[in-house]
N, C-alpha and C positions, 0 to 999 in steps of 0.2 A: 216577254218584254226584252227590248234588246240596251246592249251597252247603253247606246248614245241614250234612251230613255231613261233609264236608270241614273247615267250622270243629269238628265236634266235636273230630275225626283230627287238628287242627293243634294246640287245647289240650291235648288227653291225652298230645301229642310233647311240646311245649313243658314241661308240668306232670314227664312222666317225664326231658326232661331236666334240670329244675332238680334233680328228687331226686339224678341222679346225678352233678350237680356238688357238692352237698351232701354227698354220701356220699365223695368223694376230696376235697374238704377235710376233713370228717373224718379219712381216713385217714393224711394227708399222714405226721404223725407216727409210724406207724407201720412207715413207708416208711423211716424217719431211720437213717443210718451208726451200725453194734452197735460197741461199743466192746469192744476184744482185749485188755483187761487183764485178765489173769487174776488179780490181785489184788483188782480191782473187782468182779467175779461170776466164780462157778464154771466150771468146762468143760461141765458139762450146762445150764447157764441161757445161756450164750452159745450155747450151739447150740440149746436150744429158741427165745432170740432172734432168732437168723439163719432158723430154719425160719419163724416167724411173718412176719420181712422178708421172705422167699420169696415167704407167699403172700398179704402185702397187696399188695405186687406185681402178683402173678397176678391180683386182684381189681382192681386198677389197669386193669389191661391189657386184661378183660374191660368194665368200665365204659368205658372209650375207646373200644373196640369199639362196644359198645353205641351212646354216640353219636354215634361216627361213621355209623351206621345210622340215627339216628333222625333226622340232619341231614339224609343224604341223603334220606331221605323228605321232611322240608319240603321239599326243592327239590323231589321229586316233585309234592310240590301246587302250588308256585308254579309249575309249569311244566303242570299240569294233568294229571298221566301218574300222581297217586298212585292208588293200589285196580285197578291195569290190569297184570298181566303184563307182564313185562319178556319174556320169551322168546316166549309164543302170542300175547300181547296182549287175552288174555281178563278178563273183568273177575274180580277175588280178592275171592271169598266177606266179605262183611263180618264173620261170627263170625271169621275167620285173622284179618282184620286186627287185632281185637278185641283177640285174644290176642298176636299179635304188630304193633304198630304198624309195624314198620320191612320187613313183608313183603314183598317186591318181586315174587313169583311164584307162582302160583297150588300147589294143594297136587298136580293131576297133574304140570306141568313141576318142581314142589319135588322129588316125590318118584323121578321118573324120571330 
C-alpha cells in the first residue's frame, strides 16, 4: 500500500472517529439516571425509560468498540502494518478495508 493510500485510510479513521465522538456526546443524555418516582411518571413510561437507558448504553458500548478499533488501526499505520493480515500477513483486499476501516485480517483468516 502506498503513502497516498495510507493517508486516504488515515482521514476516513480519523473523519469516522470524530463522528463517533459526536454521536456519544449526543447521546450522553440519554444515558442520564430514570427517576423512580412513581408520582413523577407512570410505571409503563419508567419502564419504557429504563429500556431506552438500556439501549443507549448498548449503543455506547458499541461506539467504544468501534473506536477502540479504529484507534488501533492508526497505530497500525504509524507502525506501517495497516492493510497486511494480522494472522497470514497477506495483504487485505482494499474493497474490506473500504467497508470496514478497522479490518485487521484478511477475509480467508476472517472467516476460518
Amino acid at each position: 500500500m502506498n503513502d497516498s493510500e495510507l493517508e486516504h485510510f488515515r482521514r476516513l479513521i480519523r473523519e469516522k472517529l470524530t463522528e463517533l465522538e459526536r454521536g456519544s456526546k449526543a447521546a450522553r443524555d440519554a444515558q442520564g439516571v430514570v427517576e423512580l418516582d412513581q408520582q413523577a411518571i407512570g410505571r409503563l413510561s419508567r419502564m419504557d425509560a429504563l429500556q431506552n437507558q438500556a439501549m443507549a448504553k448498548a449503543q455506547q458500548a458499541r461506539r467504544d468498540l468501534e473506536a477502540r478499533r479504529l484507534t488501533a488501526a492508526l497505530h497500525r499505520i504509524d507502525e506501517g502494518e495497516y492493510g497486511y493480515c494480522e494472522d497470514c500477513g497477506d495483504e487485505i483486499a482494499r474493497g474490506r478495508l473500504e467497508l470496514d476501516l478497522a479490518a485487521s485480517r484478511c477475509v480467508s483468516c476472517a472467516s476460518g
